[in-house]
C-alpha positions in Angstrom: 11.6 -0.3 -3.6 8.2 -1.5 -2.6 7.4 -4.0 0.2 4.3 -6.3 0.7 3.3 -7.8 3.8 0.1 -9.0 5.3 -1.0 -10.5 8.7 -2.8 -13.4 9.6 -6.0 -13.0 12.1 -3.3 -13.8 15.3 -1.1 -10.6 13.9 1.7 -12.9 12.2 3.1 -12.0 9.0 1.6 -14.4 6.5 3.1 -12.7 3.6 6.2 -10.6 2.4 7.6 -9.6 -0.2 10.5 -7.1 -1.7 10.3 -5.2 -5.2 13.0 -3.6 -6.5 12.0 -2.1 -10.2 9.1 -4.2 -10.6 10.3 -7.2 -9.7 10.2 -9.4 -6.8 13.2 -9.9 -5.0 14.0 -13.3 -3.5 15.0 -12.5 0.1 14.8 -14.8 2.4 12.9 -13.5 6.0 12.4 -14.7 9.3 9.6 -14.2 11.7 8.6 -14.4 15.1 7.1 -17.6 14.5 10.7 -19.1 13.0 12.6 -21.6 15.3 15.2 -19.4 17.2 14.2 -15.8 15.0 15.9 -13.3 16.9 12.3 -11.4 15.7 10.0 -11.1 18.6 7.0 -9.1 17.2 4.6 -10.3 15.3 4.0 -7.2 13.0 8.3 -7.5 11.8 10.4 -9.4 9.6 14.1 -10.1 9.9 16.6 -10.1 6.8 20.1 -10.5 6.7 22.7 -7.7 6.8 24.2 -8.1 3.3 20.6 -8.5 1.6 19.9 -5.3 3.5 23.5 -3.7 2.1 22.5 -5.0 -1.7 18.8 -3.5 -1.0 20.2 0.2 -0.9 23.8 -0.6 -2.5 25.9 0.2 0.4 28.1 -1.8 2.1 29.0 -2.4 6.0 31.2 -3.0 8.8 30.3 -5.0 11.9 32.0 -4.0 15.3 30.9 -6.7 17.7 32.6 -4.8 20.8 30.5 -1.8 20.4 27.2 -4.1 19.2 27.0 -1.9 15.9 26.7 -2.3 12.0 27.8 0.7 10.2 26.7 1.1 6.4 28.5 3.2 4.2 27.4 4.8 0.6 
C-alpha cells in the first residue's frame, strides 16, 4: 500500500490518494477544511473505519462505553 498526499501553500491537504497493488483506491477522505470533519490538523486526513478494516483485511468491533475500536486479523 502506497499513499499520496500534498499540501497547499496554507498546509491543507490538496491531494490524497490510496494504492493498493498499483491501483488507486477510491476512498473517500475528509479534511480539516470539510464541514463538521472531526480532522482538526491540516497535515491529516480522515477515512472511515471499515475502509480502514478493508485497507489491511481485518475486521472490528466498536465499544462506545470504553471509546475504542478493536481490529482483529
Amino acid at each position: 500500500m502506497t499513499i499520496h498526499a500534498k499540501k497547499d501553500v496554507d498546509g491543507s491537504l490538496s491531494f490524497f490518494a490510496i494504492y493498493k497493488n498499483g491501483d488507486v483506491l477510491d476512498i473517500p477522505y475528509t479534511t480539516n477544511t470539510d464541514e463538521q470533519s472531526v480532522v482538526h490538523c491540516t497535515y491529516l486526513a480522515g477515512i472511515s473505519v471499515d475502509d480502514f478494516a478493508d485497507l489491511f483485511d481485518v475486521t472490528y468491533e466498536i465499544d462506545e462505553i470504553a471509546g475504542e475500536v478493536r481490529f482483529f486479523k
